[in-house]
KENU-193026 format. One record per residue (C-alpha): x, y, z; residue in three letters; residue number from 1. Coordinates in steps of 0.05 Angstrom, whole numbers, plus 5000, padded with zeros to 4 digits. Layout:
<px = X; py = Y; pz = Z; type = ALA; seq = NUM>;
...
# end
This chain:
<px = 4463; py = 5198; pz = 5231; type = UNK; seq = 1>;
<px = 4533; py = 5180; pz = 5215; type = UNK; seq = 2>;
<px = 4543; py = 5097; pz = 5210; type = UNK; seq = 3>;
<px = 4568; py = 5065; pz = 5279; type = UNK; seq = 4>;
<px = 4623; py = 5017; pz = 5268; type = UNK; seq = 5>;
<px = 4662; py = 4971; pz = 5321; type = UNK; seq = 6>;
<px = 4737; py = 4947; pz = 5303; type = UNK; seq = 7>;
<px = 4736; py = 4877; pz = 5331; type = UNK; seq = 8>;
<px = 4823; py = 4860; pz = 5338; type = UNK; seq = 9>;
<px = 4867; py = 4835; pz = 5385; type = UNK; seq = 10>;
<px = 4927; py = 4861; pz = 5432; type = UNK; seq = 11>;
<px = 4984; py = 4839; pz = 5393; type = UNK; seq = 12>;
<px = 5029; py = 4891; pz = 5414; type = UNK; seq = 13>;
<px = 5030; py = 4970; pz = 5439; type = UNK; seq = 14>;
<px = 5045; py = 4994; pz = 5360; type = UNK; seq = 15>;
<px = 4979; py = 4945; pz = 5342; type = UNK; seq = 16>;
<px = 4932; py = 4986; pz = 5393; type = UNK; seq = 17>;
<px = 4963; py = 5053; pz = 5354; type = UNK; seq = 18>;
<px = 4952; py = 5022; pz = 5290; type = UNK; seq = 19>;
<px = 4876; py = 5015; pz = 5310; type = UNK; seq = 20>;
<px = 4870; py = 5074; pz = 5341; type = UNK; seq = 21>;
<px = 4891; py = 5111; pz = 5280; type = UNK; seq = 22>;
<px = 4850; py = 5069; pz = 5232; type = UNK; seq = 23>;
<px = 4797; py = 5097; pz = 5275; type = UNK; seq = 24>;
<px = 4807; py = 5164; pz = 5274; type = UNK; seq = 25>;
<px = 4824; py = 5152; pz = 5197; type = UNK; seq = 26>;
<px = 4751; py = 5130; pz = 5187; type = UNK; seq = 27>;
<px = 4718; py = 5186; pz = 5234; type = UNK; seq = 28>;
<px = 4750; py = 5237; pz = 5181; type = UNK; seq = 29>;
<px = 4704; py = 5210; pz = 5127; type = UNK; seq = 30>;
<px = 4640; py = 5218; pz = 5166; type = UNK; seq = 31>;
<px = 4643; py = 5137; pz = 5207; type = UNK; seq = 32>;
<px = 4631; py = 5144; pz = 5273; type = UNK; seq = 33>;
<px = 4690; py = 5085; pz = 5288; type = UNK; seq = 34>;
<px = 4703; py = 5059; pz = 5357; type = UNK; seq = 35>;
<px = 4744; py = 5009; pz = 5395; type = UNK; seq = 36>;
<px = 4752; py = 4982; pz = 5455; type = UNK; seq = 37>;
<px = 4802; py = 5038; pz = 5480; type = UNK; seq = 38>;
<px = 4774; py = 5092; pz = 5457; type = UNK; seq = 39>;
<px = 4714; py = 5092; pz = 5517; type = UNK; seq = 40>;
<px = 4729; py = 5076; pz = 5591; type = UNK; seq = 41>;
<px = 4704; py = 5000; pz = 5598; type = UNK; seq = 42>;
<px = 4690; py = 4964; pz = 5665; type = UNK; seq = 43>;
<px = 4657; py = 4904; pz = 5635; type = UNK; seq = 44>;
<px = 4685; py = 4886; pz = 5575; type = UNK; seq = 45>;
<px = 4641; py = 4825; pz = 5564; type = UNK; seq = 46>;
<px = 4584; py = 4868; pz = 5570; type = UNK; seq = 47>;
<px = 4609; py = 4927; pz = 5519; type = UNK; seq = 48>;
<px = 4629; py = 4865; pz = 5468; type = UNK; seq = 49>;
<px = 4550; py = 4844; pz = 5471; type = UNK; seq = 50>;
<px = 4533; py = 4915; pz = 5467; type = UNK; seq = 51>;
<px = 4571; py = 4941; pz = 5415; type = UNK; seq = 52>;
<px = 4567; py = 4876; pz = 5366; type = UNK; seq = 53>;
<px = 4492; py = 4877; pz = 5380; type = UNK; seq = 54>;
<px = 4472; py = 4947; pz = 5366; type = UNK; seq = 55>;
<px = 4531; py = 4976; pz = 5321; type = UNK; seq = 56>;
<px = 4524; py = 4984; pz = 5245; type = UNK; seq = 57>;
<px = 4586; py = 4946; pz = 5225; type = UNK; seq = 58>;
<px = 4635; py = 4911; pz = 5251; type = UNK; seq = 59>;
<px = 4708; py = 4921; pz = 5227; type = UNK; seq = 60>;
<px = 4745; py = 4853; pz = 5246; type = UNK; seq = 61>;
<px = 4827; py = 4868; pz = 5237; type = UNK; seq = 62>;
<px = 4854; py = 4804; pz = 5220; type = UNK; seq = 63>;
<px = 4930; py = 4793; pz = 5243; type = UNK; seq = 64>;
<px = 4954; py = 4723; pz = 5250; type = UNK; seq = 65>;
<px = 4955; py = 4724; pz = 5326; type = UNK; seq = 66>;
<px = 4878; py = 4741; pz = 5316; type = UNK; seq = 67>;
<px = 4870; py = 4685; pz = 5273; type = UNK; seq = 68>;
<px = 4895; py = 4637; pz = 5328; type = UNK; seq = 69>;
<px = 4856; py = 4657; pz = 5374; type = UNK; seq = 70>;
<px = 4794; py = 4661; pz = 5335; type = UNK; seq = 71>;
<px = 4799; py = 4584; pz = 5323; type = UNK; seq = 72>;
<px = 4808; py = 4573; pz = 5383; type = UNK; seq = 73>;
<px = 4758; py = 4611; pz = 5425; type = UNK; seq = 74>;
<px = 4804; py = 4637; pz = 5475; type = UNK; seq = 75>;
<px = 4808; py = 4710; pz = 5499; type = UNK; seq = 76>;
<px = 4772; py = 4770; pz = 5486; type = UNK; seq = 77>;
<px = 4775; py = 4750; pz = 5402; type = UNK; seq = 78>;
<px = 4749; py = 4690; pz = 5426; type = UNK; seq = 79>;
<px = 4695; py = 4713; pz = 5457; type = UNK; seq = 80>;
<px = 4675; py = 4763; pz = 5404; type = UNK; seq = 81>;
<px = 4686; py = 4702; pz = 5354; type = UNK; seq = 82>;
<px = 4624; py = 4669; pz = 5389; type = UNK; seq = 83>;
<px = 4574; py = 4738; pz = 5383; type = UNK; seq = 84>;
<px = 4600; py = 4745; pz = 5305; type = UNK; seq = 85>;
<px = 4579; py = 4676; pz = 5297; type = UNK; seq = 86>;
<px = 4507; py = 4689; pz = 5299; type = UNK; seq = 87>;
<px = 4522; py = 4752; pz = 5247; type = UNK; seq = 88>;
<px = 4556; py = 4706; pz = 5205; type = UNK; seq = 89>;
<px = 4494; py = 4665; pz = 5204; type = UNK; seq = 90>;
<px = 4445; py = 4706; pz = 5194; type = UNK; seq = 91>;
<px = 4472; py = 4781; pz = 5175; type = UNK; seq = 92>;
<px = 4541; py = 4779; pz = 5141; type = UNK; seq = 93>;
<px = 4539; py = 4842; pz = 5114; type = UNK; seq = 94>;
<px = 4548; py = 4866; pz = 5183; type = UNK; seq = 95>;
<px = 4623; py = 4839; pz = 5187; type = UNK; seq = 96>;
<px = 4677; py = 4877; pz = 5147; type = UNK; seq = 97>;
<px = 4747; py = 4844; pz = 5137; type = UNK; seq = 98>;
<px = 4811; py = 4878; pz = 5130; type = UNK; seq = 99>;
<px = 4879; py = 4838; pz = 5125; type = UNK; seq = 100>;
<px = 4932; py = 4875; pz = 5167; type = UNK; seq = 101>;
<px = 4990; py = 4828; pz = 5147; type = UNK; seq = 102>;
<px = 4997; py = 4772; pz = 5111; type = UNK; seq = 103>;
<px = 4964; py = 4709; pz = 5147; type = UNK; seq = 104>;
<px = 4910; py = 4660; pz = 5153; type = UNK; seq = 105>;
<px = 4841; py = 4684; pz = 5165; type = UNK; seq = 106>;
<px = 4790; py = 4654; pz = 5222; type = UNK; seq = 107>;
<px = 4750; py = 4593; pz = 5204; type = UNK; seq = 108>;
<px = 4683; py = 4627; pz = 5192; type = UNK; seq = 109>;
<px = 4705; py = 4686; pz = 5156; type = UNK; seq = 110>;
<px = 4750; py = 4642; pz = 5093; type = UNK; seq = 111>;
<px = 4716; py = 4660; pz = 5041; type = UNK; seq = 112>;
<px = 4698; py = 4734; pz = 5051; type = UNK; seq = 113>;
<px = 4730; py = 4788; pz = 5006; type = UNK; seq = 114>;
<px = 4776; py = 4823; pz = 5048; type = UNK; seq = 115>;
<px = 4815; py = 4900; pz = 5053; type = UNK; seq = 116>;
<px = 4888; py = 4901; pz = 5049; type = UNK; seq = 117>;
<px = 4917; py = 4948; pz = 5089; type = UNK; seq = 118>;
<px = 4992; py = 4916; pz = 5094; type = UNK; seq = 119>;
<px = 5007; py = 4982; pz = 5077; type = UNK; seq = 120>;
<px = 4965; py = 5045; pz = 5083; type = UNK; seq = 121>;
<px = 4949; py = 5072; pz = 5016; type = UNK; seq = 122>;
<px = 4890; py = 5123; pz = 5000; type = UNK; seq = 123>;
<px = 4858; py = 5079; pz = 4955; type = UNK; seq = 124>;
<px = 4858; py = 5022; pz = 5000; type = UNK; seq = 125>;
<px = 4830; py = 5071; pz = 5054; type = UNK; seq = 126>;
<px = 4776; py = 5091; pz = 5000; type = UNK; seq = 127>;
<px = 4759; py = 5010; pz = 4995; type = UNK; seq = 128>;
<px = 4746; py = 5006; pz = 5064; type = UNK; seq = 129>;
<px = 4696; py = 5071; pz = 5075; type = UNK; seq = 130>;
<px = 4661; py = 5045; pz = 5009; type = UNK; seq = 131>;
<px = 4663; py = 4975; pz = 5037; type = UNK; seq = 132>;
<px = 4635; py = 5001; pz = 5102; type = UNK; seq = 133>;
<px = 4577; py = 5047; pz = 5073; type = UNK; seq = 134>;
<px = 4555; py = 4991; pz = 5017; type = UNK; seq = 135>;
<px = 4576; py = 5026; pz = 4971; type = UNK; seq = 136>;
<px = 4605; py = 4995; pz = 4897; type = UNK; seq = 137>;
<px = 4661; py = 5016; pz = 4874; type = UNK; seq = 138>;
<px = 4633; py = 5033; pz = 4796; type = UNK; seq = 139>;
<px = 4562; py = 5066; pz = 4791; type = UNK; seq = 140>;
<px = 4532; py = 5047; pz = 4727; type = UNK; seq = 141>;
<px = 4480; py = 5095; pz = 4694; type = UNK; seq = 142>;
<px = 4405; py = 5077; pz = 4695; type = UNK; seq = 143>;
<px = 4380; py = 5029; pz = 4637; type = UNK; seq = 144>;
<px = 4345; py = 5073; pz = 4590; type = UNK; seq = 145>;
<px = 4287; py = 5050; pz = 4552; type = UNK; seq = 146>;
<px = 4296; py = 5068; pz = 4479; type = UNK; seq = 147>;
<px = 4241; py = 5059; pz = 4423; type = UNK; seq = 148>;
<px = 4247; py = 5013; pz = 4367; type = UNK; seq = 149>;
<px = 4265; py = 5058; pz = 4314; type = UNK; seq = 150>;
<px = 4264; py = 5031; pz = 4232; type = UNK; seq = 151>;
<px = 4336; py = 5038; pz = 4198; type = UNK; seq = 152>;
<px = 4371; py = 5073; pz = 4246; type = UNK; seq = 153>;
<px = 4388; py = 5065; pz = 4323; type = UNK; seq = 154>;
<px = 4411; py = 5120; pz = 4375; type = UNK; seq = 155>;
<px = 4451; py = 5099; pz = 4427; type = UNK; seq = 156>;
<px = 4495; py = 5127; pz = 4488; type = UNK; seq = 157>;
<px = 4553; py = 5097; pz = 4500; type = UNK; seq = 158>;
<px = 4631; py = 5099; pz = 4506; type = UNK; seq = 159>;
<px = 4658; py = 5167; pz = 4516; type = UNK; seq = 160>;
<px = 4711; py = 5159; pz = 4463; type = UNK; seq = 161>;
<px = 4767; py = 5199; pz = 4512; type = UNK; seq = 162>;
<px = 4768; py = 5142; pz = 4553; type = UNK; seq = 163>;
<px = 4785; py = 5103; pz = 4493; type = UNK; seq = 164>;
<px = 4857; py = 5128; pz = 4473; type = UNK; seq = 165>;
<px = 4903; py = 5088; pz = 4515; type = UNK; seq = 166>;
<px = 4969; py = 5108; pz = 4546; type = UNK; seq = 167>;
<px = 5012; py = 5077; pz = 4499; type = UNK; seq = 168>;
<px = 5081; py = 5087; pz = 4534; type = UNK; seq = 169>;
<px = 5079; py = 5017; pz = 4560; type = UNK; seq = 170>;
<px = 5094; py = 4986; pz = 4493; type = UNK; seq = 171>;
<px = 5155; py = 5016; pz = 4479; type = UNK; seq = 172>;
<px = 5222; py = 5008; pz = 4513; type = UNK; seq = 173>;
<px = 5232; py = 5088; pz = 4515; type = UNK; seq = 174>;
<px = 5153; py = 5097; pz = 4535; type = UNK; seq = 175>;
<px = 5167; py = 5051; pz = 4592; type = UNK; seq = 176>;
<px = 5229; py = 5092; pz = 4612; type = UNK; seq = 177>;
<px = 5199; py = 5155; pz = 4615; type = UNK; seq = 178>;
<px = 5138; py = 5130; pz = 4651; type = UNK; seq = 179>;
<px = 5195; py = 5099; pz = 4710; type = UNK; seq = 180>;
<px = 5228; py = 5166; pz = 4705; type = UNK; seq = 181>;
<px = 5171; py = 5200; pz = 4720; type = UNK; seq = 182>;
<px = 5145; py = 5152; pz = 4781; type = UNK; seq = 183>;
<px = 5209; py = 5159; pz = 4809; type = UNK; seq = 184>;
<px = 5209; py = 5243; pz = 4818; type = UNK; seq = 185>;
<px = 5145; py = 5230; pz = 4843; type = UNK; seq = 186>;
<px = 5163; py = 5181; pz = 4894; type = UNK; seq = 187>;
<px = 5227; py = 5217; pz = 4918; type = UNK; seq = 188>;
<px = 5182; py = 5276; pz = 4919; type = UNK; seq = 189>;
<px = 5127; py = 5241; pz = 4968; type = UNK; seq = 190>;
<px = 5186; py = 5210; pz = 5011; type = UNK; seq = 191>;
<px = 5221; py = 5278; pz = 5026; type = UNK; seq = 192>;
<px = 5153; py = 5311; pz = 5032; type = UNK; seq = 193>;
<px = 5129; py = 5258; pz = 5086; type = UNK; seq = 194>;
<px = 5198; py = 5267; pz = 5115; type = UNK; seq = 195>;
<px = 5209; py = 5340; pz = 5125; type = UNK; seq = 196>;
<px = 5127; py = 5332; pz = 5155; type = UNK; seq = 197>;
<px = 5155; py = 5282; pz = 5209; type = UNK; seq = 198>;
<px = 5208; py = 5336; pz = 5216; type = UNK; seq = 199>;
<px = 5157; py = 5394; pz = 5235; type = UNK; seq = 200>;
<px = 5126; py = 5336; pz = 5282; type = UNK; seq = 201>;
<px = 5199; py = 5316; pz = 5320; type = UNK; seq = 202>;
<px = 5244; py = 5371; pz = 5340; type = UNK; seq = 203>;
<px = 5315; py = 5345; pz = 5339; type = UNK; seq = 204>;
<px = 5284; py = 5300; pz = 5277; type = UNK; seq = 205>;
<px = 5353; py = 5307; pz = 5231; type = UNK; seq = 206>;
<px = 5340; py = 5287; pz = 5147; type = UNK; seq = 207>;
<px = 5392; py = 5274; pz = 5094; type = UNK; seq = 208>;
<px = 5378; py = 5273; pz = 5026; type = UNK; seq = 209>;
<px = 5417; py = 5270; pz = 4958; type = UNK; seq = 210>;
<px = 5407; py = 5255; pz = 4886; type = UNK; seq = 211>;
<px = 5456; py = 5240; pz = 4840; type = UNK; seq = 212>;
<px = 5479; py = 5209; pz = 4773; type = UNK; seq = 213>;
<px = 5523; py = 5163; pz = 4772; type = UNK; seq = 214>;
<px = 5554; py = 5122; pz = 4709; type = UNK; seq = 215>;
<px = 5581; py = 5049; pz = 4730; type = UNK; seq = 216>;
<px = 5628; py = 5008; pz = 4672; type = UNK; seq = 217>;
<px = 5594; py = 4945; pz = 4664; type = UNK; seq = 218>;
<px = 5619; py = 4875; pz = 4647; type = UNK; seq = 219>;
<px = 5598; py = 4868; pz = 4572; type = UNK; seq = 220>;
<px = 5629; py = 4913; pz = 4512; type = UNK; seq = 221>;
<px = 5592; py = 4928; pz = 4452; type = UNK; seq = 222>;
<px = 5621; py = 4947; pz = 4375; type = UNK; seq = 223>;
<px = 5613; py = 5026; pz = 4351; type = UNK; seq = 224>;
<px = 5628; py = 5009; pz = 4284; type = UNK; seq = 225>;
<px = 5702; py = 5021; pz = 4291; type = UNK; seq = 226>;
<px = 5723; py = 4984; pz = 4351; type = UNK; seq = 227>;
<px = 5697; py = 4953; pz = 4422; type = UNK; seq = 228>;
<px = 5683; py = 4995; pz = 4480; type = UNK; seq = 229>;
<px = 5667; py = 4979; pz = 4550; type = UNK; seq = 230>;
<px = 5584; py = 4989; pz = 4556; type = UNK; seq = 231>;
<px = 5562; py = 5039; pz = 4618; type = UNK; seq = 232>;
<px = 5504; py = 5027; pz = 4662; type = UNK; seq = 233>;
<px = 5470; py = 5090; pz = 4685; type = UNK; seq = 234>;
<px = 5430; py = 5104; pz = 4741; type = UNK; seq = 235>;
<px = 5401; py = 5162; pz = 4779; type = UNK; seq = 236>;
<px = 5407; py = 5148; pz = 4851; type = UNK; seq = 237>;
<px = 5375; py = 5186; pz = 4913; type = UNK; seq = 238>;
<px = 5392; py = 5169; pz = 4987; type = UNK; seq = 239>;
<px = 5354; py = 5171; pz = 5051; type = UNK; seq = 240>;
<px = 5390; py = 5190; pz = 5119; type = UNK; seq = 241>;
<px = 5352; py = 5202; pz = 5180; type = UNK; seq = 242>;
<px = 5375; py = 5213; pz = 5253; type = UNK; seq = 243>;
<px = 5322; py = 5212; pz = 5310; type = UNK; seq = 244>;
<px = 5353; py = 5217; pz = 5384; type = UNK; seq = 245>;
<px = 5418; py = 5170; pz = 5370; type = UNK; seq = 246>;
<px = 5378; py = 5121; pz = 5330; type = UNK; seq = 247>;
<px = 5389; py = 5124; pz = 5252; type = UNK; seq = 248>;
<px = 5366; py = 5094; pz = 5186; type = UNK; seq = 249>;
<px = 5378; py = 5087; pz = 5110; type = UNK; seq = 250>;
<px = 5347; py = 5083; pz = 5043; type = UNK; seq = 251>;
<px = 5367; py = 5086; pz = 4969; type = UNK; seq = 252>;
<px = 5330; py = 5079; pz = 4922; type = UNK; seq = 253>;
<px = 5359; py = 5075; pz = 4842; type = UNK; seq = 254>;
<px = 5330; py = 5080; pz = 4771; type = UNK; seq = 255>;
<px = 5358; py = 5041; pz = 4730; type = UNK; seq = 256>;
<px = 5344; py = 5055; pz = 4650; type = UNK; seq = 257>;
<px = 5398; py = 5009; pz = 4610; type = UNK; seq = 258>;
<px = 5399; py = 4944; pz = 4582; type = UNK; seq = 259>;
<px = 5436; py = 4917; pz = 4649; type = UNK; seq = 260>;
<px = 5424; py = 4847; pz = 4670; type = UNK; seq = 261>;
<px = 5370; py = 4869; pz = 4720; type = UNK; seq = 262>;
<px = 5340; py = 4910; pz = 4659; type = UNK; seq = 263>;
<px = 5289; py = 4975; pz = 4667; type = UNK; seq = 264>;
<px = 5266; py = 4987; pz = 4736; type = UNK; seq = 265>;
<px = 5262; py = 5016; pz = 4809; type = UNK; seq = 266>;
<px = 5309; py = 4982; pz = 4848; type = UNK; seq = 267>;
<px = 5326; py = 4995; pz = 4931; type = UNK; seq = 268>;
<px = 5355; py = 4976; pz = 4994; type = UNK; seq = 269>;
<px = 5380; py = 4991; pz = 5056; type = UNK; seq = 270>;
<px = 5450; py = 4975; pz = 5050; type = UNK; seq = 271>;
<px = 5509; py = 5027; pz = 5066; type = UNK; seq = 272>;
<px = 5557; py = 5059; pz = 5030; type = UNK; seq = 273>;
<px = 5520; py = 5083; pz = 4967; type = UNK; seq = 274>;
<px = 5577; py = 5089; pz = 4931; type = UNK; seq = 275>;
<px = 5631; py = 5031; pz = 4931; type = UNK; seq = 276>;
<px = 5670; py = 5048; pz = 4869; type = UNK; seq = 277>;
<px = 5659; py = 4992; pz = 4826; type = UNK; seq = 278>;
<px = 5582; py = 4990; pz = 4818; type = UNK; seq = 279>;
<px = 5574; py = 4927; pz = 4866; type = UNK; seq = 280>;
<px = 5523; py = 4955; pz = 4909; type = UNK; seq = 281>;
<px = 5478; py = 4956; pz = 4850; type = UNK; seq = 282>;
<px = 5480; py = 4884; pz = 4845; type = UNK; seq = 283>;
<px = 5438; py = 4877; pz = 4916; type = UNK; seq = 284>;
<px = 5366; py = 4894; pz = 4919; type = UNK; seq = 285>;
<px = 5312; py = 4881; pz = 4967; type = UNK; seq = 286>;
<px = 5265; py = 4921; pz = 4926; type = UNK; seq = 287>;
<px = 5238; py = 4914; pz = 4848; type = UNK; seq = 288>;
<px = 5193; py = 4953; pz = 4813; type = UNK; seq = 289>;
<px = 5177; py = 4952; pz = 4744; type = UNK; seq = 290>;
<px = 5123; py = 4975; pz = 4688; type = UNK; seq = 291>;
<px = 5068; py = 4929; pz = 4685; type = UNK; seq = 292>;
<px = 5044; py = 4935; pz = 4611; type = UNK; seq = 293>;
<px = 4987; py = 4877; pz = 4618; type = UNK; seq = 294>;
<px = 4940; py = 4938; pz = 4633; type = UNK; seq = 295>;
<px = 4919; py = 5004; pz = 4605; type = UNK; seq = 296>;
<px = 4947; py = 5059; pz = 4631; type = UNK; seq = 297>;
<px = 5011; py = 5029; pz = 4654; type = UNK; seq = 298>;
<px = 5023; py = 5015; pz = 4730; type = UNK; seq = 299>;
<px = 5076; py = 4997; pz = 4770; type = UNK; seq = 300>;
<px = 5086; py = 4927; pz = 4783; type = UNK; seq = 301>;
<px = 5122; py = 4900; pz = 4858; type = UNK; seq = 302>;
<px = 5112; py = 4831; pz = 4856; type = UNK; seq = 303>;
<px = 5192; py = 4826; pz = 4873; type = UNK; seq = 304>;
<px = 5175; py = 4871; pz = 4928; type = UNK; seq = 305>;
<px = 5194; py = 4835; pz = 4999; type = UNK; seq = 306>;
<px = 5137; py = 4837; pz = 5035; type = UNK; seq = 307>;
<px = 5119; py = 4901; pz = 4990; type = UNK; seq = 308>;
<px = 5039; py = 4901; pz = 4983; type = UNK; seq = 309>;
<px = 5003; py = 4940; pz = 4939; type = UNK; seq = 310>;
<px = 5048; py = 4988; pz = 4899; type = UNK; seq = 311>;
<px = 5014; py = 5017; pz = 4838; type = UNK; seq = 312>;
<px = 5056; py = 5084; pz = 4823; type = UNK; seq = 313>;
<px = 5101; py = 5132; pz = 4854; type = UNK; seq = 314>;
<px = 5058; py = 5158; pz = 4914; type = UNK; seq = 315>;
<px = 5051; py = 5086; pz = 4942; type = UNK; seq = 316>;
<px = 5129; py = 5077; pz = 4929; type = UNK; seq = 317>;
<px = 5139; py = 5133; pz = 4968; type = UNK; seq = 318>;
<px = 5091; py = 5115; pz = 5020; type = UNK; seq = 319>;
<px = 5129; py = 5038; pz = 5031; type = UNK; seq = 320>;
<px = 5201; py = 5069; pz = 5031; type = UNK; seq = 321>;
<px = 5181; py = 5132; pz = 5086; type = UNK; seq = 322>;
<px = 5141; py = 5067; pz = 5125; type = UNK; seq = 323>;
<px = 5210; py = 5024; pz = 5121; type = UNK; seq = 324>;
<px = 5247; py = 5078; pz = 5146; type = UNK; seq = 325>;
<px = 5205; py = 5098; pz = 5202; type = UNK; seq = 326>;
<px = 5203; py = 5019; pz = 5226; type = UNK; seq = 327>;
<px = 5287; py = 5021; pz = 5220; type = UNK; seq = 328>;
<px = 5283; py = 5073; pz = 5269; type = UNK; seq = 329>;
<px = 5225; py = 5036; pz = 5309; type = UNK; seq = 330>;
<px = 5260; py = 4973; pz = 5312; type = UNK; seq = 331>;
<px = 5335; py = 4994; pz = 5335; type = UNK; seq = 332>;
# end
């Protein structure tokens, strides 16, 4: 029998009921049987909030701030379903499984439980939830063997010495720009695939795209042994353009490999032209990335992201710069 889980939430909005009802078809494709309170026919809802918190597996509580509020304060349907997850919180908090939609304040009774961020919609973070859900931990350590004492020599098992040679691109400057280099392709890669998919989806769904190199004099000279020459900041550039029904929106995104002042790193915004002449829309970003090397193998790092989430390499790039786009279009 497949697990039965209930997504507790609130009605924040027509996109927030889509969100859920995605998240639950999302979990029904791994084998959760994942319902809400839209996906049946209701005529008592108090009564189908008893029902389902009572004799479902798990309950899935989607935590937005508007939630939060009324959580703490009892009012409303969350309110209500804040009193029957009480008793659960008492005496069965495993039942209750947390996931952060956006970044806010979580109900009274549930600070202090570890929560799933799903700011943005990543497969790993989807892969923490169904683990999450099923009890499941996310290493599985072999069995403890028991060996015999043995006299001057002892056999073990251990480290599979593959795992031990590190990824040592990190710790060089020119490692750490062919590791961007390579996250970038792959993120302009998942952006135009996800795009030319939305195509297929939306007839009269109209895509843009270029990629380009482009060389921008900088303020700073250096010496070349014979005499001083202006320094040149390259970066390879590739622009979004999308057109959906009279509504539009942009997206560039740059790498940037030279010693600038911003230094090595993914860098994007939404700002139009792309090209100004005199390299001054380079100066503007609302998006960072750069090569954590605090971990082995290297990552991406976004904590300049605005708002950004969990980026970890080019697929989740790609993932947050398709999402911004299609929330342009959403919001004009």
């Amino acid at each position: 029998m497949p697990i039965k889980v209930f997504i507790s939430y609130s009605w924040d909005s027509e996109e927030h009921q889509d969100w859920i009802a995605n998240l639950a078809a999302t979990l029904r494709r791994y084998g959760i049987q994942a319902d809400f309170d839209s996906s049946k026919v209701q005529y008592n809802l108090y009564q189908m909030m008893v029902q389902k918190i009572s004799s479902y597996d798990k309950i899935v509580v989607v935590v937005t701030q508007r939630y939060t509020d009324k959580a703490n304060s009892f009012s409303g349907g969350v309110g209500t379903e804040t009193k029957l997850l009480l008793n659960h919180y008492v005496n069965d908090e495993s039942k209750i499984v947390v996931v952060k939609r956006e970044n806010c304040d979580v109900p009274f009774y549930l600070q202090g439980y570890e929560f799933i961020d799903l700011s943005i919609e990543t497969e790993s973070s989807i892969e923490n939830l169904v683990r999450k859900i099923n009890d499941i931990p996310k290493y599985s350590l072999p069995s403890v063997e028991q060996v015999g004492k043995t006299v001057g020599s002892k056999q073990v098992d251990g480290f599979n010495m593959g795992n031990l040679i590190p990824d040592l691109r990190a710790a060089t400057p020119e490692g750490k720009g062919e590791y961007l280099r390579e996250q970038f392709n792959i993120a302009d890669k998942k952006i135009l695939e996800l795009l030319q998919q939305t195509k297929q989806k939306n007839p009269g769904f109209n895509v843009e795209h270029e990629k380009r190199e482009v060389n921008v004099p900088s303020g700073s000279s250096v010496w070349d042994g014979n005499s001083l020459r202006q320094k040149v900041n390259h970066y390879t550039v590739s622009s979004y353009y999308v057109k959906y029904q009279g509504k539009e929106a942009y997206y560039k995104i740059w790498l940037s490999l030279s010693d600038s002042m911003m230094g090595k790193g993914i860098f994007g915004n939404s700002e139009r032209p792309l090209f100004s002449g005199n390299g001054q829309e380079f100066n503007s970003y609302q998006l960072w990335i750069y090569v954590s090397s605090s971990t082995t193998p290297p990552h991406l790092d976004c904590s300049a992201v605005l708002g950004g989430g969990q980026i970890l390499d080019g697929k989740d790039l790609g993932k947050y710069i398709f999402k911004h786009l299609m929330e342009q279009l959403q919001r004009i």
